[in-house]
KEKE-3310 file (N, C-alpha, C; in steps of 0.2 Angstrom, whole numbers, plus 5000, padded with zeros to 4 digits):
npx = (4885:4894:4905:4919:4921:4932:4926:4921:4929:4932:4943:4953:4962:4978:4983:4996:5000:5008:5003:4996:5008:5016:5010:5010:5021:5024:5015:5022:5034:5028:5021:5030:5038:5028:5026:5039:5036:5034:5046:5051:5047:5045:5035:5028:5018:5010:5014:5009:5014:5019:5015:5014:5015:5005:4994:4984:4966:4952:4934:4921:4912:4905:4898:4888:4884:4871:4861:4872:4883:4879:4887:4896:4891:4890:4892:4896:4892:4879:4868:4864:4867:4871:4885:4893:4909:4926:4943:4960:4977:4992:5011:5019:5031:5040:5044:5044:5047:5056:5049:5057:5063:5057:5045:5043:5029:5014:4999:4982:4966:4951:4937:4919:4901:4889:4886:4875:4876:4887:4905:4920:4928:4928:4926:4921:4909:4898:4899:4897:4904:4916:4931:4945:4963:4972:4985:4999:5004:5001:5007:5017:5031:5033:5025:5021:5018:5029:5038:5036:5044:5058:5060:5051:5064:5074:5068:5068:5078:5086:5093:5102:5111:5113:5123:5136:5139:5146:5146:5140:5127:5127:5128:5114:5105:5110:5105:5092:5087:5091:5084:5090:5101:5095:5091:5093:5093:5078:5065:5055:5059:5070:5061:5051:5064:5067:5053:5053:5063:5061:5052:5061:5059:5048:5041:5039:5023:5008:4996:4984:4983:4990:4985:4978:4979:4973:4981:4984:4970:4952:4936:4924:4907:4902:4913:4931:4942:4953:4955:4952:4957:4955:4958:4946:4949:4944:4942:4957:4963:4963:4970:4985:4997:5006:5020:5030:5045:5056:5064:5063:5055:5053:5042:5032:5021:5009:5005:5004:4992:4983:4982:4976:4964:4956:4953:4945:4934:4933:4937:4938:4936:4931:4937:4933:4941:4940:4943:4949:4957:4968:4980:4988:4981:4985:4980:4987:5000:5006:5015:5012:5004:4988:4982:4975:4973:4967:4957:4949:4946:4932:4923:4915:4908:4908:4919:4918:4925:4922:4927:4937:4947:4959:4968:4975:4983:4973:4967:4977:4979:4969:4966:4976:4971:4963:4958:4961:4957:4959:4950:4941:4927:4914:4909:4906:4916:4930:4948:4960:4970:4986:4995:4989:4978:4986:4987:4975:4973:4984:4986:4973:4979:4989:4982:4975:4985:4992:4980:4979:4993:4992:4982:4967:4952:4948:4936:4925:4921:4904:4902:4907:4903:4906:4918:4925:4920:4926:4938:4934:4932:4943:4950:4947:4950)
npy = (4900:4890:4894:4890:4895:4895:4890:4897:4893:4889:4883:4885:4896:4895:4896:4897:4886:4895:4909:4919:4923:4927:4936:4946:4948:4957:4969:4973:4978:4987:4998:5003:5010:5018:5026:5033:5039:5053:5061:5057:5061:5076:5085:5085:5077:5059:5046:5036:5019:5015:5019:5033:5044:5056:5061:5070:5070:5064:5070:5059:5045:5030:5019:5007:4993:4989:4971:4963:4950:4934:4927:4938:4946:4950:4951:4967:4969:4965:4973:4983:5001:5017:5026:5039:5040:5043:5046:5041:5046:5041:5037:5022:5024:5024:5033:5053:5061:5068:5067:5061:5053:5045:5028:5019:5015:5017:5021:5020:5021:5019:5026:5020:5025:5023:5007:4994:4983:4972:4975:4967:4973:4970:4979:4990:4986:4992:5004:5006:5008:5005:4999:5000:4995:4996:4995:5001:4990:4973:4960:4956:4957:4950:4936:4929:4929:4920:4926:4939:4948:4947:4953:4964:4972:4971:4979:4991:4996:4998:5007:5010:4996:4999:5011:5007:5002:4990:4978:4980:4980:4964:4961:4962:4956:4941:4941:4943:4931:4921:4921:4928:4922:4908:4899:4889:4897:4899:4895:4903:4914:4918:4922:4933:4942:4946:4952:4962:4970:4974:4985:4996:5000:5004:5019:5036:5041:5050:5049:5045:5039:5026:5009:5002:4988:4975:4966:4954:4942:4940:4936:4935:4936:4919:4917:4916:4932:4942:4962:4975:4993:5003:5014:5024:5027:5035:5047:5047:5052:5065:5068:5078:5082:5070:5056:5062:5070:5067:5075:5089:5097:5096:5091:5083:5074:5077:5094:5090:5081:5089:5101:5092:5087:5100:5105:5095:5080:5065:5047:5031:5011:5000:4982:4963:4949:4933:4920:4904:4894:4886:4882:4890:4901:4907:4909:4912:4915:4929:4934:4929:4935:4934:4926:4935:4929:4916:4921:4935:4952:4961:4974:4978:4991:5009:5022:5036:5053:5071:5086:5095:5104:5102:5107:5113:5114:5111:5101:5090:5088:5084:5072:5065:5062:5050:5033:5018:5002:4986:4977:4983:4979:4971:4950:4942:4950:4950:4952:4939:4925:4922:4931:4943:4943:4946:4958:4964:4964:4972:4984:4990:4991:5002:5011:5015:5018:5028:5039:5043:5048:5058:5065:5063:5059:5041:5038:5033:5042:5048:5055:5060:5073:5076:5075:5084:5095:5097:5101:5114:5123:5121:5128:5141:5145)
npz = (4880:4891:4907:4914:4928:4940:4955:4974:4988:5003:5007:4999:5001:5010:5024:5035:5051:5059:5060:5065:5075:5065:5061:5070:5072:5061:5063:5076:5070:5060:5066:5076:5063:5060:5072:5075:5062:5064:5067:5057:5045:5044:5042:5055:5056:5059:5050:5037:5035:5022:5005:5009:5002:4997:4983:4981:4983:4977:4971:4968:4959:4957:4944:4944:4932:4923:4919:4922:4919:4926:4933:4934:4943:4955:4975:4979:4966:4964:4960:4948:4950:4959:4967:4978:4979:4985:4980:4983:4976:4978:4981:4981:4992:5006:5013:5013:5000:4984:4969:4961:4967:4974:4974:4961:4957:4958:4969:4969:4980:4984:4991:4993:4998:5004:5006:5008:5019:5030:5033:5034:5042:5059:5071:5063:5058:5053:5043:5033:5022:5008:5004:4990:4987:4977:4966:4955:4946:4939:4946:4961:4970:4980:4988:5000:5018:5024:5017:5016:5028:5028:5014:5014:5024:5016:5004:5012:5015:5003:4997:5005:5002:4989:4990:4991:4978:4968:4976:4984:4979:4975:4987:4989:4980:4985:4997:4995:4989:4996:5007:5017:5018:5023:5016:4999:4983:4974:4961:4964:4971:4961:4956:4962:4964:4950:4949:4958:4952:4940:4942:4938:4926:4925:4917:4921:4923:4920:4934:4930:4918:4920:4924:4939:4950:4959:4962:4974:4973:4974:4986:4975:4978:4973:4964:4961:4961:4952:4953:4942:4937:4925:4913:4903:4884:4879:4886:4893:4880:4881:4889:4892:4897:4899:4897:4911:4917:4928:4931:4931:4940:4962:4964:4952:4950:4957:4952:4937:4937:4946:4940:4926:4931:4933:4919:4913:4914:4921:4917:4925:4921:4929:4932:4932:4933:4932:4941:4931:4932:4945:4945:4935:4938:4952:4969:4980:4978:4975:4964:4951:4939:4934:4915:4904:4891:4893:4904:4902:4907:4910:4909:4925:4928:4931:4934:4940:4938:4941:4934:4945:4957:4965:4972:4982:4999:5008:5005:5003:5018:5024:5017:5022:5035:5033:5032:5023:5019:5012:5018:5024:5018:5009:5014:5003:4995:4997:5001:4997:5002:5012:5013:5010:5019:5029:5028:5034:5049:5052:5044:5051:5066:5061:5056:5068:5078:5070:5069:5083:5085:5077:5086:5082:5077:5078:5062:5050:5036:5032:5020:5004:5005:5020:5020:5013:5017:5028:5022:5018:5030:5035:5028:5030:5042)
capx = (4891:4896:4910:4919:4923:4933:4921:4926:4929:4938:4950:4959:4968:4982:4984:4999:4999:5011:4999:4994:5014:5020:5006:5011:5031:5025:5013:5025:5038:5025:5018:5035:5039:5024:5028:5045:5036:5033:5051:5054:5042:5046:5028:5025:5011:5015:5011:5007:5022:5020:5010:5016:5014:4997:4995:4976:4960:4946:4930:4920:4908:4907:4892:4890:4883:4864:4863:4879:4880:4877:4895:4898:4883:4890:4892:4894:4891:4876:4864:4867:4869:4877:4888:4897:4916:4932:4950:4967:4981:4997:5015:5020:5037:5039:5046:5042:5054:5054:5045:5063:5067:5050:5044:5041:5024:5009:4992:4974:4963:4945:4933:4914:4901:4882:4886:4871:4878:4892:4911:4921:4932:4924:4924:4917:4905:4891:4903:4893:4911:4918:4937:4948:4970:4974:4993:4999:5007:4999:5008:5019:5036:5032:5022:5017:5017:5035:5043:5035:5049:5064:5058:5051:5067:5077:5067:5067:5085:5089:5097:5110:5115:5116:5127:5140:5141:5143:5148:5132:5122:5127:5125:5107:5103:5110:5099:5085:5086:5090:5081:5095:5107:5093:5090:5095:5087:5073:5063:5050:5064:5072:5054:5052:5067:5064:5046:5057:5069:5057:5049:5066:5059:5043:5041:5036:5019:5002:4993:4976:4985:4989:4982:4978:4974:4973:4985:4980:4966:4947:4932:4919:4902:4902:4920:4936:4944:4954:4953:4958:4954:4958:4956:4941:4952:4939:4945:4964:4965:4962:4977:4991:5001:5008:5026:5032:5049:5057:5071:5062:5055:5053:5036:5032:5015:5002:5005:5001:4985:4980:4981:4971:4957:4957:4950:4941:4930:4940:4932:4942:4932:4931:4935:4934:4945:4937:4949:4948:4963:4970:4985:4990:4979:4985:4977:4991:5007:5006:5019:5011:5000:4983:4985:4971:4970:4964:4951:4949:4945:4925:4918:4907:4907:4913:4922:4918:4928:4921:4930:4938:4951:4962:4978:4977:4985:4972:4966:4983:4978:4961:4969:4977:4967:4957:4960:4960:4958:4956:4947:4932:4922:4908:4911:4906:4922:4935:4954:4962:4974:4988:4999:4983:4974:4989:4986:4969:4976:4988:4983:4971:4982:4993:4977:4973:4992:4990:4976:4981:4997:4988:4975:4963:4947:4947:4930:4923:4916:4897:4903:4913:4902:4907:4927:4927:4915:4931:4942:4932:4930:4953:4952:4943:4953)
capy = (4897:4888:4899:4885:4896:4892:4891:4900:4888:4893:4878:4889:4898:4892:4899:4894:4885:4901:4914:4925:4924:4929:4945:4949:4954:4963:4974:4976:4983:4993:5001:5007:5015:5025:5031:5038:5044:5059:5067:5059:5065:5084:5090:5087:5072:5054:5046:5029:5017:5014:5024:5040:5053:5057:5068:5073:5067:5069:5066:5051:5042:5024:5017:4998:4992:4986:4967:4960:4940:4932:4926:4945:4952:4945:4956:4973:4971:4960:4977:4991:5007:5024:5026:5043:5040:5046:5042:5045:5044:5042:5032:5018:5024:5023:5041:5058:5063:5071:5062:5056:5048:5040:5024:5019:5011:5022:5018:5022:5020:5021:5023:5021:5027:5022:5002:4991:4974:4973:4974:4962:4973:4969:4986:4994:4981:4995:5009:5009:5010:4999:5002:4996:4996:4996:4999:5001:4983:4967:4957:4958:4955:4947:4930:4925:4930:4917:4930:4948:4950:4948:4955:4970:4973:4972:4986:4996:4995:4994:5011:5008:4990:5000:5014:5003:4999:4981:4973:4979:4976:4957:4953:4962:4951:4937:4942:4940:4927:4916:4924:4930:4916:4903:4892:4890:4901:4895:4898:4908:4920:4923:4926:4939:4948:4947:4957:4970:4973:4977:4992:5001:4999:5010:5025:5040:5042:5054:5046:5047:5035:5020:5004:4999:4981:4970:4961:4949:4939:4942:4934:4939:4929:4912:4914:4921:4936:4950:4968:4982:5000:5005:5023:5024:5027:5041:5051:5045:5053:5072:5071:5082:5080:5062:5058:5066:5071:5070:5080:5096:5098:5091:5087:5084:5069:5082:5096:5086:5078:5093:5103:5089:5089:5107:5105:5090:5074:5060:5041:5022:5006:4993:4977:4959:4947:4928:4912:4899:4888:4886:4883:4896:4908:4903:4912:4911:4917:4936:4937:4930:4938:4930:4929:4939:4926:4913:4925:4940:4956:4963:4977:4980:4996:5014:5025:5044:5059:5076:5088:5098:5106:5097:5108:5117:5113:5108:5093:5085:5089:5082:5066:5060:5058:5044:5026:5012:4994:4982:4972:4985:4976:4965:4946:4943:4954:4952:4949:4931:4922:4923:4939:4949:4942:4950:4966:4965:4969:4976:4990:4992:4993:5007:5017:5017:5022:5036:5044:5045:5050:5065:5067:5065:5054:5038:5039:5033:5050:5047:5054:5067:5081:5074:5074:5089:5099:5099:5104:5119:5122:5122:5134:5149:5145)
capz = (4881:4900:4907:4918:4929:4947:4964:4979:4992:5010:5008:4991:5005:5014:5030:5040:5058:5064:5053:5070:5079:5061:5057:5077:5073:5055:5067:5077:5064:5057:5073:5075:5059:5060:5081:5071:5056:5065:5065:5050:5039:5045:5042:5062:5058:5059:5042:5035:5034:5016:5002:5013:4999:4996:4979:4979:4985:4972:4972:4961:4957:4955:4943:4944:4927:4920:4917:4919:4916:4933:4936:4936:4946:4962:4981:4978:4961:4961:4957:4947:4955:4958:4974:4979:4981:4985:4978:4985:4973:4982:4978:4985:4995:5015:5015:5009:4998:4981:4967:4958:4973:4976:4971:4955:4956:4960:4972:4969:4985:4982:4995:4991:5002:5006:5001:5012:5022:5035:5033:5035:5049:5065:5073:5059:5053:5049:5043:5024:5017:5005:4998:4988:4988:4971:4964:4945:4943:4941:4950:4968:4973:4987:4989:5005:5021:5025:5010:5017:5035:5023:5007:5016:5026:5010:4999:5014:5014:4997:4994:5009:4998:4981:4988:4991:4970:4963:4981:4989:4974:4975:4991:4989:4976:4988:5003:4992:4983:4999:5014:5020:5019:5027:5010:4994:4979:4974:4956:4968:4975:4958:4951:4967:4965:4945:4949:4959:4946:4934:4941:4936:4918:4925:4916:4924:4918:4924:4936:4926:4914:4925:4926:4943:4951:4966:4964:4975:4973:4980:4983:4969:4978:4972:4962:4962:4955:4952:4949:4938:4938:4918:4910:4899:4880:4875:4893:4893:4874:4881:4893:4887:4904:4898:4901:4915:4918:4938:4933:4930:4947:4965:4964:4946:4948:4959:4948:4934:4940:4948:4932:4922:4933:4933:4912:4910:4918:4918:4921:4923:4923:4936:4928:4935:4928:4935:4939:4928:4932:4950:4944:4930:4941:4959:4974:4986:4975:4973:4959:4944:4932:4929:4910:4903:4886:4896:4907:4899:4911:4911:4915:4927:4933:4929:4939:4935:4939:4938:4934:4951:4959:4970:4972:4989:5004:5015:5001:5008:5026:5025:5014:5027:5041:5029:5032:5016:5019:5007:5023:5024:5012:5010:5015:4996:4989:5002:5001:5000:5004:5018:5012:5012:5026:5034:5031:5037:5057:5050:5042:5054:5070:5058:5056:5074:5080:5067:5073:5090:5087:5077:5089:5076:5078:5069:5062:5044:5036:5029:5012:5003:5010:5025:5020:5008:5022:5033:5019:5020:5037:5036:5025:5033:5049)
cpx = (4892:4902:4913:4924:4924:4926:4924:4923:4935:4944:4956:4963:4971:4985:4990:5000:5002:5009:5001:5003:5016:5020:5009:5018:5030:5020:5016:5031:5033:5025:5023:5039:5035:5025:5034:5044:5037:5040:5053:5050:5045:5040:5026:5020:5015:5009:5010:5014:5023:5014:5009:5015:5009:4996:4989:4971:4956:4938:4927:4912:4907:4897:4893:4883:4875:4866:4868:4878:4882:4885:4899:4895:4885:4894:4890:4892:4883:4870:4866:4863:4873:4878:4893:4903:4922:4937:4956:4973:4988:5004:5016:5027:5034:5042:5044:5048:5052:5051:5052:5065:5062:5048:5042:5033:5019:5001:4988:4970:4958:4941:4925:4909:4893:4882:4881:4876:4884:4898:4915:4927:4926:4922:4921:4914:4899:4896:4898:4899:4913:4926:4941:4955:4972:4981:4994:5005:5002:5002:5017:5029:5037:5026:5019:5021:5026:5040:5042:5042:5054:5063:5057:5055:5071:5076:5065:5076:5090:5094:5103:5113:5116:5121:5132:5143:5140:5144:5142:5126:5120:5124:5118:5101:5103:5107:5091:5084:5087:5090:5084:5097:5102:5090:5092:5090:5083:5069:5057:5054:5065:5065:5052:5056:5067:5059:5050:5061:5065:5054:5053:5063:5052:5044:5035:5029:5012:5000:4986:4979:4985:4984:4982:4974:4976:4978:4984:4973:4959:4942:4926:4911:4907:4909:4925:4938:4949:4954:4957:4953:4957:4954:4951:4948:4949:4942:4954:4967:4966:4968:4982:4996:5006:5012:5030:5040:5054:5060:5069:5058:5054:5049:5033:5024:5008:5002:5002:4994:4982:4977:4975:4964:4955:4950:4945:4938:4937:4934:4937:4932:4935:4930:4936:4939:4943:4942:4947:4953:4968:4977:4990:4985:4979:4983:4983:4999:5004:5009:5018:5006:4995:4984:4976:4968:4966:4956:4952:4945:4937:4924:4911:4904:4910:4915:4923:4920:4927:4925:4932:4944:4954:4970:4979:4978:4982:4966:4970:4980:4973:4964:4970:4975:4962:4961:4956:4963:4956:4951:4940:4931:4916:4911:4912:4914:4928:4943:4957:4968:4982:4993:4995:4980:4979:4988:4978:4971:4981:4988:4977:4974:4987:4989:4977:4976:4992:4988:4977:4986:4995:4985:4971:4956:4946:4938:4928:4918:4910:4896:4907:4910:4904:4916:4929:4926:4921:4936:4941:4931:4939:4953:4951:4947:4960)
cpy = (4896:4891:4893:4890:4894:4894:4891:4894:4890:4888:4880:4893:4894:4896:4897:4894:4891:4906:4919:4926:4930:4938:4948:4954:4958:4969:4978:4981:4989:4997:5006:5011:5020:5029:5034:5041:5052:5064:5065:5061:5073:5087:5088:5083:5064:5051:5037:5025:5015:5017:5032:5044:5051:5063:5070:5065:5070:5065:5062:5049:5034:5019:5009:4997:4988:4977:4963:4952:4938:4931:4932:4948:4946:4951:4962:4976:4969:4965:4982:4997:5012:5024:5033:5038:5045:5041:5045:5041:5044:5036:5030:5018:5024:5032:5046:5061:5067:5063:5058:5052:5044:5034:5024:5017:5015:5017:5023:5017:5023:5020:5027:5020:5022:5012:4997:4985:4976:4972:4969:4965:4973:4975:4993:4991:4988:5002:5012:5011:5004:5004:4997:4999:4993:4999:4996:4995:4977:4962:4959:4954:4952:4941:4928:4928:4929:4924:4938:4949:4954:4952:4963:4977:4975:4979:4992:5000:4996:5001:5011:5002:4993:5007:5013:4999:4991:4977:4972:4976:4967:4957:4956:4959:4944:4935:4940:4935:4919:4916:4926:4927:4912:4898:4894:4894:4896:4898:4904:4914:4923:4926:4935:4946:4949:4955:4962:4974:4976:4982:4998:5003:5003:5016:5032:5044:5046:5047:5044:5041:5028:5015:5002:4993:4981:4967:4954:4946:4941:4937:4938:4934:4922:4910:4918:4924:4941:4955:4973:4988:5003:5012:5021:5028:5036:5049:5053:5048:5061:5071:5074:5081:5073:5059:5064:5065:5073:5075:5087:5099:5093:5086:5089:5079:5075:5086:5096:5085:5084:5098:5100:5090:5095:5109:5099:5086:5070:5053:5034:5020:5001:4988:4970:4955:4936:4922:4907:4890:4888:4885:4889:4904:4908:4910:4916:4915:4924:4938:4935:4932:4933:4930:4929:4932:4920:4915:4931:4947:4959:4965:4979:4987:5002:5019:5032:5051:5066:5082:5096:5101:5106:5102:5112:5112:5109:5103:5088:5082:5085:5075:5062:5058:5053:5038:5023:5009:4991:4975:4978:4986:4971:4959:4944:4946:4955:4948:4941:4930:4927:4930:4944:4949:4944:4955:4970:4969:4974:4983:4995:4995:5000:5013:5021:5022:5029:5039:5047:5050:5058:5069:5069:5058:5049:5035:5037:5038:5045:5047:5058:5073:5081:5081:5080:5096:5103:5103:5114:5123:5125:5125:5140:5148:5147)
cpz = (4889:4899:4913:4922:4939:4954:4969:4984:4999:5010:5004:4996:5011:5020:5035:5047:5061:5063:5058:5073:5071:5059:5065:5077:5066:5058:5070:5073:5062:5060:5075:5071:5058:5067:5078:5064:5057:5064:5059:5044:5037:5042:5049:5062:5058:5052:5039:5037:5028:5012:5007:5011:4995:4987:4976:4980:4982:4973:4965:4962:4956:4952:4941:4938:4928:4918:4915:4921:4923:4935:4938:4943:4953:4969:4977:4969:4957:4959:4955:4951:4955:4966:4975:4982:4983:4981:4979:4981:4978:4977:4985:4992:5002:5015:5010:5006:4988:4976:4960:4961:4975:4970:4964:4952:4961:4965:4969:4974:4983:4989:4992:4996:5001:5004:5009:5014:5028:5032:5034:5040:5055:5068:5070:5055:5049:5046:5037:5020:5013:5002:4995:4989:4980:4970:4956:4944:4946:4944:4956:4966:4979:4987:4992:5010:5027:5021:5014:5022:5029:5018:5010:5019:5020:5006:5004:5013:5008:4994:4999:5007:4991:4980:4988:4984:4971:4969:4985:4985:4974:4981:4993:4986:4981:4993:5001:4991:4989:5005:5017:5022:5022:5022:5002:4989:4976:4966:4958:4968:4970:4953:4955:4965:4958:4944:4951:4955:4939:4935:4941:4930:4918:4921:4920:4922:4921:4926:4935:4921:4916:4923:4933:4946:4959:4969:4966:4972:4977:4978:4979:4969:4978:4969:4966:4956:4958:4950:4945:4938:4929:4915:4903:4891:4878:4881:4891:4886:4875:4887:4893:4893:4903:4901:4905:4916:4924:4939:4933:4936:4953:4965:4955:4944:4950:4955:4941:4931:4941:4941:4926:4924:4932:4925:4912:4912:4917:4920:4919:4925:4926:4932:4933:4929:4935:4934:4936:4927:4937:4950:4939:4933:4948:4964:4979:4984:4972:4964:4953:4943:4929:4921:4906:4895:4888:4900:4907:4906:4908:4915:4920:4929:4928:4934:4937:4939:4939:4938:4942:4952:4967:4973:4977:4992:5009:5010:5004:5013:5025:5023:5018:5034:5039:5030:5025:5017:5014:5012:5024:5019:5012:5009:5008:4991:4994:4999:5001:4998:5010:5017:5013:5017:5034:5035:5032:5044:5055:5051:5048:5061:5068:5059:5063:5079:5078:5068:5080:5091:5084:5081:5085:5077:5074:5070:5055:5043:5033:5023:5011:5003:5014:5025:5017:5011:5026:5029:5018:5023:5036:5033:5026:5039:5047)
residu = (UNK:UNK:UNK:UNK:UNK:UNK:UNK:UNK:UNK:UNK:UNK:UNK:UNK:UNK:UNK:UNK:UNK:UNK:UNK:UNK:UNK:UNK:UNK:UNK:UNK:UNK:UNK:UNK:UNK:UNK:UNK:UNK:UNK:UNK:UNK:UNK:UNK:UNK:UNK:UNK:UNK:UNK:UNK:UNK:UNK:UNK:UNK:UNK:UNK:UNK:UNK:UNK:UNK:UNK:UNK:UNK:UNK:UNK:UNK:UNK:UNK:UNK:UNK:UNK:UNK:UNK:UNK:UNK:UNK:UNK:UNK:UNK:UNK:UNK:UNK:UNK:UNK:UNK:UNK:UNK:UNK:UNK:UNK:UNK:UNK:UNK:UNK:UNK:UNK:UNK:UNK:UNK:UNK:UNK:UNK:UNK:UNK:UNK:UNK:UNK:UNK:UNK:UNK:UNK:UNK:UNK:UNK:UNK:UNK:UNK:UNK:UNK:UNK:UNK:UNK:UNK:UNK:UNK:UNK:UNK:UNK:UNK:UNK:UNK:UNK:UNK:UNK:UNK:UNK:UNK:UNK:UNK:UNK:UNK:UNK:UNK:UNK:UNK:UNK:UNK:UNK:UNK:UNK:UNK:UNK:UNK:UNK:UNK:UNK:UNK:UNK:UNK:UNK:UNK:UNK:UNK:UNK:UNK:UNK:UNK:UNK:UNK:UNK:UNK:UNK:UNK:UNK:UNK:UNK:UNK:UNK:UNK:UNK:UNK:UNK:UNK:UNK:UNK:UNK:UNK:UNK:UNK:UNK:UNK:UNK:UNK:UNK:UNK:UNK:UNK:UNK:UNK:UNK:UNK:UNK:UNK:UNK:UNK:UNK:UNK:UNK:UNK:UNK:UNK:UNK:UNK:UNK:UNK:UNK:UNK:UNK:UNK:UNK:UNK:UNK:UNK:UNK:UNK:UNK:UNK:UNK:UNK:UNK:UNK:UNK:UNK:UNK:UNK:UNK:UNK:UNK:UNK:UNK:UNK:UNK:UNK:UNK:UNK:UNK:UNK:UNK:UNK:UNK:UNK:UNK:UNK:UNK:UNK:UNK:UNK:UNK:UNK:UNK:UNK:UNK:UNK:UNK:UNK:UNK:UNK:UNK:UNK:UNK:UNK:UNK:UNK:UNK:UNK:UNK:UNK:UNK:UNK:UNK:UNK:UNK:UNK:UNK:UNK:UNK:UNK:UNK:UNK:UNK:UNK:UNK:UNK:UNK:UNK:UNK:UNK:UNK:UNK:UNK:UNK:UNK:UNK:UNK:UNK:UNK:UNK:UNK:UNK:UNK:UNK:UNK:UNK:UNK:UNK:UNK:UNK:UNK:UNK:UNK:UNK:UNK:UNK:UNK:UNK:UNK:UNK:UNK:UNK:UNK:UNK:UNK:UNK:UNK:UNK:UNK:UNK:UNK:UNK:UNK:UNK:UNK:UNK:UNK:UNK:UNK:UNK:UNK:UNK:UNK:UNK:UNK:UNK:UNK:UNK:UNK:UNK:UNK:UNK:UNK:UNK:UNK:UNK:UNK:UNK:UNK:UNK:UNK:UNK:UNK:UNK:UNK:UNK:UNK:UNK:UNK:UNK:UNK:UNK:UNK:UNK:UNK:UNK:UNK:UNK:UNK:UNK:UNK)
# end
């Protein structure tokens, strides 16, 4: 059977004439929330400015699969293989705060170690690291690069517009919906805040449960695609932890997680999901949902877990001195279109800041004897 499936071409992303002025004032905002993360954190380090709360770093496995059909078997997937990993679970909020009050949509950050070729960040072309930025909804409340300022501003904002009741509510609907007052709503805007309003309807669920994807779009070689990260059914049936409850402590997801690992392996699979129709699976628009009936998701890979113990204190501590881009990757498998290809610098210049303000070297470890070496090192001190 022919799979007609799309060919990756650099002209599928739309990059705007203002692209570099525009990523220059969302570096700056960031830059600066991480230079005041430090007193507002209250642990004394300065801290990402989004995905802040870290809740274990384990170690992995990631085995890329035997004869997979050529359309699959493309960059880092093009041979099979076994590659030591890491993976940092974390939620998506900008502040540390308890986990009732934190986001409702979780990350999983992968980084996998020994992968041959160069990166696609300049500074670390030879690092041998490849990661991913994975978070547990398939599609974005945010668009495009014109939509991030506002939109970002807005959900940083949005519990000083919803203490104020039905009068703040509105006009935080009305800031949305028409860039803060500078054009009319648009079926994009209420599809936007739409996406936002829906991850009130999250339930608060182990992290080992999850789905995590891309979101965005990536190149996959010759095509395009995106990814998911999905719990093996056979693993996902031994976790007795399930629905979690916020009210009954502050920190209720580590806990959890940490406990599970404690008893049993656990393993997701790496699935591709291949574009088939530039329109009904647009590159450039974050907020729809490729739809899987059209191009069904294929595994390539497995992502395996062994069973560990994650639940001391200087797991945290080590945690966060890790940087994850979804830009250190192979040319083959990298980010597209212009929301993403923001948070290439982006990210990067965060990292950088971070370290420093730490005084902490920014350095890509070798592996997780590397990262795991030091956790043991902090603990005898």
């Amino acid at each position: 059977m022919t799979h007609k499936y799309i060919k990756f071409d650099p002209g599928i992303e739309n990059i705007p004439p203002d692209f570099n002025q525009k990523v220059e004032k969302i570096i700056a905002e960031t830059l600066e929330t991480v230079r005041l993360s430090k007193q507002r954190s209250g642990n004394g380090y300065a801290t990402r400015d989004v995905h802040v709360k870290g809740y274990g770093l384990l170690k992995a496995e990631l085995e890329i699969r035997k004869d997979l059909p050529e359309e699959f078997a493309q960059g880092l997937y093009a041979k099979a293989g076994k590659y030591k990993a890491v993976i940092r679970f974390s939620n998506a909020s900008s502040a540390l705060t308890t986990d009732a009050k934190s986001a409702p949509f979780m990350g999983m950050a992968i980084k996998i170690f020994d992968v041959a070729g160069e990166t696609d960040l300049d500074d670390e072309a030879h690092s041998g690291t490849f990661d991913y930025n994975l978070i547990s909804i398939p599609s974005l409340f945010c668009s495009s690069i014109e939509h991030y300022s506002y939109i970002n501003h807005l959900v940083l904002k949005v519990d000083e517009y919803f203490a104020k009741g039905i009068p703040g509510i509105l006009k935080f609907g009305y800031h949305w919906l028409t860039g803060m007052g500078k054009f009319f709503p648009t079926p994009l805007t209420i599809r936007e805040l739409y996406n936002f309003i829906s991850l009130s309807r999250l339930k608060p669920t182990n992290l080992l449960l999850n789905e995590y994807y891309s979101v965005g779009a990536v190149r996959h070689g010759d095509y395009i695609a995106k990814i998911r990260a999905k719990p093996v059914t056979a693993y996902a049936d031994e976790i007795t932890r399930r629905v979690l409850n916020l009210k009954s402590a502050d920190q209720v997801f580590r806990p959890a997680l940490a406990e599970e690992l404690k008893e049993h392996n656990y393993e997701f699979v790496i699935q591709v999901q291949l574009c088939k129709d530039l329109k009904r699976m647009p590159v450039e628009d974050l907020t729809i949902k490729w739809p899987e009936q059209l191009s069904p998701f294929v595994t390539v890979a497995n992502l395996k877990i062994p069973k560990q113990d994650i639940s001391g204190g200087d797991n945290l501590k080590i945690m966060e001195h890790l940087s994850f881009s979804p830009f250190r990757c192979l040319e083959e498998n990298r980010p597209l279109g212009n929301l993403q290809l923001t948070r290439k610098e982006v990210y990067r210049q965060s990292s950088i800041l971070r370290n420093k303000l730490n005084h902490v070297p920014r350095k890509e470890p070798s592996g997780p004897e590397e990262i795991f070496g030091l956790v043991a090192t902090a603990a005898k001190q």
